[in-house]
LUMBA-433739 format. One record per atom (N, C-alpha, C): residue in one letter; atom name; x, y, z. Coordinates in Angstrom, 3 decimals. Each point is the difference from the previous one (the first is absolute). Layout:
REM LUMBA-433739
+------+------+----------+----------+----------+
! resn ! name !        x !        y !        z !
+------+------+----------+----------+----------+
!    a !   CA !        X !        Y !        Z !
...
+------+------+----------+----------+----------+
//
This chain:
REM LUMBA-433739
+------+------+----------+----------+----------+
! resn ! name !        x !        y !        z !
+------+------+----------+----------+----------+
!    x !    N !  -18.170 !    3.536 !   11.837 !
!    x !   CA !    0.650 !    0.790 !    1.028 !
!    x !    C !   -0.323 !   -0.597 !    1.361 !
!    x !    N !    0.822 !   -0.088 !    0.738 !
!    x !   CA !    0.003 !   -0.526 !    1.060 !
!    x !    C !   -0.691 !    1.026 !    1.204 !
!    x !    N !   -0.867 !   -0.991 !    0.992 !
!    x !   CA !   -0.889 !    0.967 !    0.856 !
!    x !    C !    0.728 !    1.015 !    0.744 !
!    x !    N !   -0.451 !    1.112 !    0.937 !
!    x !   CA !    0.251 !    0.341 !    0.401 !
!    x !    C !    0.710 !   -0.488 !    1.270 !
!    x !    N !   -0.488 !   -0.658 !    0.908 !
!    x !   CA !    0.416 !   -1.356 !    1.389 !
!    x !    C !    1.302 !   -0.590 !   -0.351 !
!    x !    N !   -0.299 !   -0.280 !   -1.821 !
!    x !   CA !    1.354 !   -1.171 !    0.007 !
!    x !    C !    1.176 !    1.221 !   -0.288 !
!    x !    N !   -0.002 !    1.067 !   -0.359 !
!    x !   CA !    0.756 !    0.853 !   -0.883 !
!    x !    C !    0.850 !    0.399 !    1.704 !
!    x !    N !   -1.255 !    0.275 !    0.520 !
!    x !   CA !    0.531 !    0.084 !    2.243 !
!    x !    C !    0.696 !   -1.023 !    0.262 !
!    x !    N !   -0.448 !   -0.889 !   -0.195 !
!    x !   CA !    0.919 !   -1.136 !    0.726 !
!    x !    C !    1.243 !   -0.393 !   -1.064 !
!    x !    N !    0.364 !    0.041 !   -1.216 !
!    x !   CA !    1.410 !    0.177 !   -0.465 !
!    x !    C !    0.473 !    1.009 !    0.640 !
!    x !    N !    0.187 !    1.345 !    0.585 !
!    x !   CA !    0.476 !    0.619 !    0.163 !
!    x !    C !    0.710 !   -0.632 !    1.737 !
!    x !    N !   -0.947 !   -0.048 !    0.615 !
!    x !   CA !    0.444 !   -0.308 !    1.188 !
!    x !    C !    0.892 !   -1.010 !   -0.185 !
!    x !    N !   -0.200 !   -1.301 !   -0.783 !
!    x !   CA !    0.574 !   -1.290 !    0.222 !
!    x !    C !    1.632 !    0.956 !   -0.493 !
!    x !    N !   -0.206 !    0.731 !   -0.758 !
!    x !   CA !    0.832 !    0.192 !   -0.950 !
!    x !    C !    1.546 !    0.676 !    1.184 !
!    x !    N !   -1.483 !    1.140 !    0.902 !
!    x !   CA !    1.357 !    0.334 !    1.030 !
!    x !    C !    0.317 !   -1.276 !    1.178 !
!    x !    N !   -0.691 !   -0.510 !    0.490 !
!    x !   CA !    0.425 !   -0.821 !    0.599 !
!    x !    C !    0.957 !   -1.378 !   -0.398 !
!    x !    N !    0.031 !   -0.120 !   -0.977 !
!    x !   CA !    1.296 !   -0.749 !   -0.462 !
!    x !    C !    0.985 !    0.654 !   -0.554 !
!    x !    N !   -0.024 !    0.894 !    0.015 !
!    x !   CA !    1.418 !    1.338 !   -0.071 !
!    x !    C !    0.630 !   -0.471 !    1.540 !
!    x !    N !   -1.001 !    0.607 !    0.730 !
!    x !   CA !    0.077 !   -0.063 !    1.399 !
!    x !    C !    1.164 !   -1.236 !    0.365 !
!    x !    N !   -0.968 !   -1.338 !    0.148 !
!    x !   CA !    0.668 !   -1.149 !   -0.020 !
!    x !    C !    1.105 !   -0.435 !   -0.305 !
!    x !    N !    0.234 !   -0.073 !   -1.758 !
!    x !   CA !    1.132 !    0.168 !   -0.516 !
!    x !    C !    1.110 !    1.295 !    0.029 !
!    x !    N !   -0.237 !    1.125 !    0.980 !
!    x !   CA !    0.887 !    0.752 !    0.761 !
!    x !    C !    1.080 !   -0.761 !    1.182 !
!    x !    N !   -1.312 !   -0.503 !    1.158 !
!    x !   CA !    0.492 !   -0.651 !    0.687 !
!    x !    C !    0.426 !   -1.363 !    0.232 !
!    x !    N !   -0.555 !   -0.897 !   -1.358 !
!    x !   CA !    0.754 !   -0.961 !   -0.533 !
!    x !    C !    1.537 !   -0.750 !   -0.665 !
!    x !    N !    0.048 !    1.010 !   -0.688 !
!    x !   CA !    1.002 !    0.135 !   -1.288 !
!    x !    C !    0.902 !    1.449 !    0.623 !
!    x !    N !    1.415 !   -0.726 !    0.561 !
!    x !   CA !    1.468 !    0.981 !    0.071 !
!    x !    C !    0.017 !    0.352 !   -1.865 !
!    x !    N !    0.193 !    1.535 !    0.348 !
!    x !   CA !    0.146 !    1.006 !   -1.096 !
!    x !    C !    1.735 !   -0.965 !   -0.486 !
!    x !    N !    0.585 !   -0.192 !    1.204 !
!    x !   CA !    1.764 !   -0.123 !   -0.811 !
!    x !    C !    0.379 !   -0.799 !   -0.578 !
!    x !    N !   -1.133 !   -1.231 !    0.336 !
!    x !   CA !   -0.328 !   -1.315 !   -0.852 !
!    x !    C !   -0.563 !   -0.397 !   -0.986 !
!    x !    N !   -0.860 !    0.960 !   -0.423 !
!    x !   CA !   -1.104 !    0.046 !   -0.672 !
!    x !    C !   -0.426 !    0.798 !   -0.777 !
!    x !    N !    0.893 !    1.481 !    0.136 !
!    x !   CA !   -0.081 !    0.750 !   -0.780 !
!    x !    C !   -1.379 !    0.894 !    0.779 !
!    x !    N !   -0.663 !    1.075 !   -1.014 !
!    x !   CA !   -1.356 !    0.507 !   -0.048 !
!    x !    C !   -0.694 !   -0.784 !   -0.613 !
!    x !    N !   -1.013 !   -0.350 !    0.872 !
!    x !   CA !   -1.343 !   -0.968 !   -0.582 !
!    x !    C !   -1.679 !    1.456 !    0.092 !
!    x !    N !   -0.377 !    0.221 !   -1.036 !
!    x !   CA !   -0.790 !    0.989 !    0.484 !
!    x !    C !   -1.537 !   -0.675 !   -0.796 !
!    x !    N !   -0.698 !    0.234 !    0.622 !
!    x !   CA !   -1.638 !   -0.647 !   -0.703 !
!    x !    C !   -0.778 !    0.879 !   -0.732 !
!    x !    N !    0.092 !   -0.498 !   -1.011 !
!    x !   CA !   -0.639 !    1.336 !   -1.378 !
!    x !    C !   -1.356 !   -0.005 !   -0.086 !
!    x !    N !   -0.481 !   -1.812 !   -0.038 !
!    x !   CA !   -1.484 !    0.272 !    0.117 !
!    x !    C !   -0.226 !   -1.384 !    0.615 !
!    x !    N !   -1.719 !   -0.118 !    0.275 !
!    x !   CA !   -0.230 !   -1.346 !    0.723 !
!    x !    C !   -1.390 !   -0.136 !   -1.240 !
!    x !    N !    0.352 !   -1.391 !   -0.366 !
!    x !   CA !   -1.462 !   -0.198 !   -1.067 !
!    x !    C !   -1.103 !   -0.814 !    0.789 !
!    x !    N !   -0.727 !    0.135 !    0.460 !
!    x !   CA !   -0.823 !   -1.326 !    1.318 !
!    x !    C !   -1.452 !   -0.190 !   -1.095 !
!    x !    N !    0.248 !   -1.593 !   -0.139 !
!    x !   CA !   -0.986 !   -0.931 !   -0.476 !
!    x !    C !   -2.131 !    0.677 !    0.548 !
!    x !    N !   -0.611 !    0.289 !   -0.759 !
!    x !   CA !   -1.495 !   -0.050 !    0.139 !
!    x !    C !   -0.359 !   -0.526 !    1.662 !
!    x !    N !    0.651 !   -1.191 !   -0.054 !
!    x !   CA !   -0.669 !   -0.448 !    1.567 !
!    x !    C !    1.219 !    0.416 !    1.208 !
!    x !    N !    1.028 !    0.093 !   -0.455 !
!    x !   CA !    1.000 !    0.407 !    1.318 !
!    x !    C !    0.864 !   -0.928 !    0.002 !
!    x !    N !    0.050 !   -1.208 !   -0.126 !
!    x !   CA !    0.781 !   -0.827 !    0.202 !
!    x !    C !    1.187 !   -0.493 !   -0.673 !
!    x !    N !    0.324 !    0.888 !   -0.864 !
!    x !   CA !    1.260 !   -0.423 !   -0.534 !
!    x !    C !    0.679 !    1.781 !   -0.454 !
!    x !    N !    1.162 !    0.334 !    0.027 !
!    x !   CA !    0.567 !    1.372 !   -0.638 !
!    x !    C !    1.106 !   -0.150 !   -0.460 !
!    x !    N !    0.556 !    1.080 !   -0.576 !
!    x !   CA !    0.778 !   -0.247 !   -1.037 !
!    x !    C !    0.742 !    1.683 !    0.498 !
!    x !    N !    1.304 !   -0.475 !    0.465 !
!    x !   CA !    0.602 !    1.311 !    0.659 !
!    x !    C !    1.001 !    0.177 !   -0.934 !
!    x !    N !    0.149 !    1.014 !   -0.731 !
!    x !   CA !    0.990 !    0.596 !   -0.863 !
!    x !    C !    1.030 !    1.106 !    0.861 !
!    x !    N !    1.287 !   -0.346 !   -0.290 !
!    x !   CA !    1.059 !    0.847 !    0.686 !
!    x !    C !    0.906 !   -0.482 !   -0.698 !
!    x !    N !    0.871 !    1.812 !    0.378 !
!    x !   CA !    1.496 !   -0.133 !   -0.502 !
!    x !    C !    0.557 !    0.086 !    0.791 !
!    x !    N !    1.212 !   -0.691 !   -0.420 !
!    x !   CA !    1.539 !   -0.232 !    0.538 !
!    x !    C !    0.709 !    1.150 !   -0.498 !
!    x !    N !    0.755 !    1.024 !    0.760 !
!    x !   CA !    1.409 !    0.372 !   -0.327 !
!    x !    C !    1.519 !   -0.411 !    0.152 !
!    x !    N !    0.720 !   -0.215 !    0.026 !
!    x !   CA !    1.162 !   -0.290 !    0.818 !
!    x !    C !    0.460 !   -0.946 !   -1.481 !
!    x !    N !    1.286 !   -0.862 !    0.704 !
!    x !   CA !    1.314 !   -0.773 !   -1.034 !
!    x !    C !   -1.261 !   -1.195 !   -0.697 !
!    x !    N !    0.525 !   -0.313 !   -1.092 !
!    x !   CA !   -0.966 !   -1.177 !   -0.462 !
!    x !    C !    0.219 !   -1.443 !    1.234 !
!    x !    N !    0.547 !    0.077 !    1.037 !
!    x !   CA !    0.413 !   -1.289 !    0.567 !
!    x !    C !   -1.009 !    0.369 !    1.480 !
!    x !    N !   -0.267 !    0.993 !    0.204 !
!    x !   CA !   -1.018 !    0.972 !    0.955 !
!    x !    C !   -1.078 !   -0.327 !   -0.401 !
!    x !    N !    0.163 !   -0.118 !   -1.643 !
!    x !   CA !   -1.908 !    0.139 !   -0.387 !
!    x !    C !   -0.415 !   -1.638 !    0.143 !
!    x !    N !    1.040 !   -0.894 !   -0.033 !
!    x !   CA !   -0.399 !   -1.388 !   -0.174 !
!    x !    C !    0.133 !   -0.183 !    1.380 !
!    x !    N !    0.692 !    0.979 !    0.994 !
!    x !   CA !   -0.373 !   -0.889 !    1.284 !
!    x !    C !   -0.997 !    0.654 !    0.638 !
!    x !    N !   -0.733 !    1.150 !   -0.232 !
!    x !   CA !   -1.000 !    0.659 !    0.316 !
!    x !    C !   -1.520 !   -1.210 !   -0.398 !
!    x !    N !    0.470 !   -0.339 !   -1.320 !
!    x !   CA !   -1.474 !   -0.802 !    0.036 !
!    x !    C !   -0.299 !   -1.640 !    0.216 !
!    x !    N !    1.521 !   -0.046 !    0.328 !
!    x !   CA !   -0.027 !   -1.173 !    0.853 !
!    x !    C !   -0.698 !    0.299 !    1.325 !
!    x !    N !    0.773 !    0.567 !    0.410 !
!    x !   CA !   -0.948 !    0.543 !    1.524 !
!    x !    C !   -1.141 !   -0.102 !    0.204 !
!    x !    N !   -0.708 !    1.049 !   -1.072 !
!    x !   CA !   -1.598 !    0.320 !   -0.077 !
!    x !    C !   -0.482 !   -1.082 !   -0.141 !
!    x !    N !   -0.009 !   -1.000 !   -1.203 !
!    x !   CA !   -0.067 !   -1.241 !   -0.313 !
!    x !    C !   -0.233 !   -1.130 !    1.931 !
!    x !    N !    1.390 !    0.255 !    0.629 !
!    x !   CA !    0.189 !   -0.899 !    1.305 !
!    x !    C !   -1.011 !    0.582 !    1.038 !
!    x !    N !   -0.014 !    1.252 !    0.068 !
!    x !   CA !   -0.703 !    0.836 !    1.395 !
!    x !    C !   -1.635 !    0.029 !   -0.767 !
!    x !    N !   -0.156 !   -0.204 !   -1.135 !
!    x !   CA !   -1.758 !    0.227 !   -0.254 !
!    x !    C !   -1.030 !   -0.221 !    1.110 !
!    x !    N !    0.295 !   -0.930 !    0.760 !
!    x !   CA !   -1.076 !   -0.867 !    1.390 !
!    x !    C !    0.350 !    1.390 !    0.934 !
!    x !    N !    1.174 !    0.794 !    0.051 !
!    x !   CA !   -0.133 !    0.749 !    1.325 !
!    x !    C !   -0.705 !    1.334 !   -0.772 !
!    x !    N !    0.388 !    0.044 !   -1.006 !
!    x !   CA !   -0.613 !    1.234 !   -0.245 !
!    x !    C !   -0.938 !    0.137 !   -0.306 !
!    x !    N !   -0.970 !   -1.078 !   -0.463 !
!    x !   CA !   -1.508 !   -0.503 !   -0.208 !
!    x !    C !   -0.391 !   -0.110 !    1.416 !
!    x !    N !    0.383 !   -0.545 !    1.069 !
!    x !   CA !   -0.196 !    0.169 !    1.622 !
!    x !    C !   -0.032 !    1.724 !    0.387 !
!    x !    N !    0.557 !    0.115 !   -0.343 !
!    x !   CA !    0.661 !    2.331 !    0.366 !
!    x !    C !   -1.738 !    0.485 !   -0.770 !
!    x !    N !    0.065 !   -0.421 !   -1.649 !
!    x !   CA !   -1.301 !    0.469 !   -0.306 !
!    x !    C !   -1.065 !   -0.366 !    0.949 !
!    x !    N !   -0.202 !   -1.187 !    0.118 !
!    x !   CA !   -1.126 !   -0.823 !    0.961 !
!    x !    C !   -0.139 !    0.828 !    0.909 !
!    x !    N !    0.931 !    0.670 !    0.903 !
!    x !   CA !   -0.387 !    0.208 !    1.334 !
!    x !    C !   -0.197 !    1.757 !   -0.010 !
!    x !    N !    0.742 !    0.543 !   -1.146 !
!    x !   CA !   -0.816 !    1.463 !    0.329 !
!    x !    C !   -1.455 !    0.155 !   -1.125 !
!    x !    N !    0.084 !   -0.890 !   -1.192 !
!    x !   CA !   -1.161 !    0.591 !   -0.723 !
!    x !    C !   -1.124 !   -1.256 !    0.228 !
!    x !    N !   -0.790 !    0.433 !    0.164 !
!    x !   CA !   -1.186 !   -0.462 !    0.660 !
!    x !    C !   -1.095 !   -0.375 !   -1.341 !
!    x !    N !    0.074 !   -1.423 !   -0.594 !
!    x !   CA !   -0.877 !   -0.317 !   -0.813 !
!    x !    C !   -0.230 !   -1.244 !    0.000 !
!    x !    N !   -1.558 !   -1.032 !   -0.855 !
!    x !   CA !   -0.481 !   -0.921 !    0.477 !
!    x !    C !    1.512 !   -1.031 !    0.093 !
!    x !    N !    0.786 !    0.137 !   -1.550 !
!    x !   CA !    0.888 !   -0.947 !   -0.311 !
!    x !    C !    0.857 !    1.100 !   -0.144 !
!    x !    N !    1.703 !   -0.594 !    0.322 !
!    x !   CA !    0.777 !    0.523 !   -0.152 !
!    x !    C !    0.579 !   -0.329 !   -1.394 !
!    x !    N !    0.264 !    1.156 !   -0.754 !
!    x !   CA !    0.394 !   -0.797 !   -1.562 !
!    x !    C !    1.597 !   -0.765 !    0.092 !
!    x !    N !    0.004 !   -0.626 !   -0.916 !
!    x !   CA !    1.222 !   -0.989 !   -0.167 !
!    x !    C !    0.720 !    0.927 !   -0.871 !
!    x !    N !    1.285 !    0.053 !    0.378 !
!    x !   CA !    1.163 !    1.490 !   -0.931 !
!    x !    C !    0.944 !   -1.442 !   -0.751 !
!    x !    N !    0.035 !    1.196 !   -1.376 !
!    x !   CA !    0.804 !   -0.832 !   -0.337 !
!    x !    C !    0.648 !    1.293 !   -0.771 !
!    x !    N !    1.326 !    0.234 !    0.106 !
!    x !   CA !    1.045 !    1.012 !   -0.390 !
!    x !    C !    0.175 !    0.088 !   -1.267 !
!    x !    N !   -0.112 !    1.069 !   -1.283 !
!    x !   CA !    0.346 !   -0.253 !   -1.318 !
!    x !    C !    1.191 !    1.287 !    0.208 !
!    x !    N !    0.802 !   -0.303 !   -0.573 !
!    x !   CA !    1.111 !    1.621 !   -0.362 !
!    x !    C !   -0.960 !    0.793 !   -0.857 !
!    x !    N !    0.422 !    0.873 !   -0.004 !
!    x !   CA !   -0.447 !    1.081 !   -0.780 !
!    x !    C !    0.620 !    0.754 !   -0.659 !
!    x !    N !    0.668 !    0.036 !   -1.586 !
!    x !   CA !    0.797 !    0.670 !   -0.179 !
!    x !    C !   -0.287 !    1.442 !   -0.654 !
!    x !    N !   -1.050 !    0.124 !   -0.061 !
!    x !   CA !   -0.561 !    1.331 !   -0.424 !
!    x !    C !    0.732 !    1.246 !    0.085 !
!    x !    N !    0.493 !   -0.018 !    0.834 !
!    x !   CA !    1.039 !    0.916 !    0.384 !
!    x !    C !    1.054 !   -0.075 !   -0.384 !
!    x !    N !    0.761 !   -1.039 !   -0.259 !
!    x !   CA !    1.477 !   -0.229 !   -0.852 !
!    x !    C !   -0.632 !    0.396 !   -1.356 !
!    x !    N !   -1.248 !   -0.401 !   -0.517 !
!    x !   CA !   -0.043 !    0.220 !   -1.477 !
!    x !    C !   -0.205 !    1.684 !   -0.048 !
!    x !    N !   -0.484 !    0.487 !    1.148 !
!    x !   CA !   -0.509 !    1.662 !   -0.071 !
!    x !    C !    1.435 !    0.660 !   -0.369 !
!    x !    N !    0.553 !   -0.151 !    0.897 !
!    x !   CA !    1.142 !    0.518 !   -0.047 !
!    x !    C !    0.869 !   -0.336 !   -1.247 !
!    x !    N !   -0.147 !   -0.895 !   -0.478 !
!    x !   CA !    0.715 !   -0.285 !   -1.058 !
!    x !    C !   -0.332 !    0.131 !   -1.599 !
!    x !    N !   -1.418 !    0.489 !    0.099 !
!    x !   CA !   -0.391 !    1.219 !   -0.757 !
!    x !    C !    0.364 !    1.064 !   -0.062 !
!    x !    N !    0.217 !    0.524 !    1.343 !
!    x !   CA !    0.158 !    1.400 !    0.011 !
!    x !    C !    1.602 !    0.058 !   -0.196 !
!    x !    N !    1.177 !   -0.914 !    0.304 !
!    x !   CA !    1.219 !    0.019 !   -0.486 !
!    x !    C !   -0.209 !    0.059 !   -1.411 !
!    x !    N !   -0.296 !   -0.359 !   -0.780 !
!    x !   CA !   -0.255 !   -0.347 !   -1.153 !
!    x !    C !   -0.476 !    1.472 !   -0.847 !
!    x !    N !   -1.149 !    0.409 !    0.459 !
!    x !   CA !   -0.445 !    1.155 !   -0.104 !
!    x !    C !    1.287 !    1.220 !    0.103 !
!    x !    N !    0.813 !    0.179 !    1.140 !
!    x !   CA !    1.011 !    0.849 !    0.447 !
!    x !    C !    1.321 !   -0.217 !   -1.199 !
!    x !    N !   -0.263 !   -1.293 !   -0.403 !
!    x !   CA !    0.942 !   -0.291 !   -0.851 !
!    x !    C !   -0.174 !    1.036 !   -1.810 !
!    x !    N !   -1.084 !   -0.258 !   -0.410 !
!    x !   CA !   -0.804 !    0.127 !   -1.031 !
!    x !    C !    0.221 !    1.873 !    0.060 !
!    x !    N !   -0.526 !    0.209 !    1.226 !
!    x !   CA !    0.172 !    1.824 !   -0.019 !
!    x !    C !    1.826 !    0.182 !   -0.342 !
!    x !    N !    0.526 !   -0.332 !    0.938 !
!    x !   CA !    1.574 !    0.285 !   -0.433 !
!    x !    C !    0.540 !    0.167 !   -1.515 !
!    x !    N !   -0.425 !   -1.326 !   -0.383 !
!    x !   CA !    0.092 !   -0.359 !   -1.409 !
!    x !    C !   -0.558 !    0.643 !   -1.058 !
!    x !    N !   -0.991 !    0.334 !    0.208 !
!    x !   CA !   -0.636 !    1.200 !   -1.452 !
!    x !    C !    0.776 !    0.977 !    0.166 !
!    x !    N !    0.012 !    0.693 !   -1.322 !
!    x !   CA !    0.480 !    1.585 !   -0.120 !
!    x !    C !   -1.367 !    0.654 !    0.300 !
!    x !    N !    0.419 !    1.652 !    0.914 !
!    x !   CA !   -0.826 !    0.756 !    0.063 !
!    x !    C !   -0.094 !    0.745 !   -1.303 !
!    x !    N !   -1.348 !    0.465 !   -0.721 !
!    x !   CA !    0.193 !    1.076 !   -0.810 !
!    x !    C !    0.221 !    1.258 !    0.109 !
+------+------+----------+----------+----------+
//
């Protein structure tokens, strides 16, 4: 289980690259980009930012092009409000956790319809 300090500092990194990628990334281009979780390495220096995309599948590929192009400003945006020895290095994974949630629970909605009640 991860310490208490580091469990603090995912959270923050976590809003502050919401933050960033708010004022980074046009919603009309890009769709919704929202940050689900931030995983940050033992020493700080490397993370692993999980987020979803909503919007057209052509939104979701130009959304992480973006993220992918702007990483230096938004690793700069982290740098300058969160205050630590090293700034970690982001590197964007999708996250589809949420397409699969939901697509359980379609599935599920499906399954109720389909039985007979007794």
């Amino acid at each position: 289980m991860p310490s208490h300090r580091l469990l603090r500092v995912r959270e923050l990194l976590k809003r502050e690259i919401g933050e960033a990628i708010r004022r980074e990334i046009p919603v009309q281009q890009a769709g919704l980009v929202t940050v689900n979780d931030v995983d940050v390495a033992g020493d700080l220096k490397n993370a692993k930012v999980y987020i979803s995309l909503l919007g057209t599948t052509e939104q979701k590929k130009t959304a992480l092009d973006m993220l992918n192009k702007n990483r230096p400003r938004v690793q700069a945006f982290v740098a300058k409000t969160v205050v630590l020895k090293y700034t970690p290095r982001l590197k964007f994974v999708v996250d589809e956790s949420v397409d699969r949630g939901n697509r359980v629970l379609r599935i599920i909605e499906e399954l109720e319809k389909t039985t007979p009640e007794e």
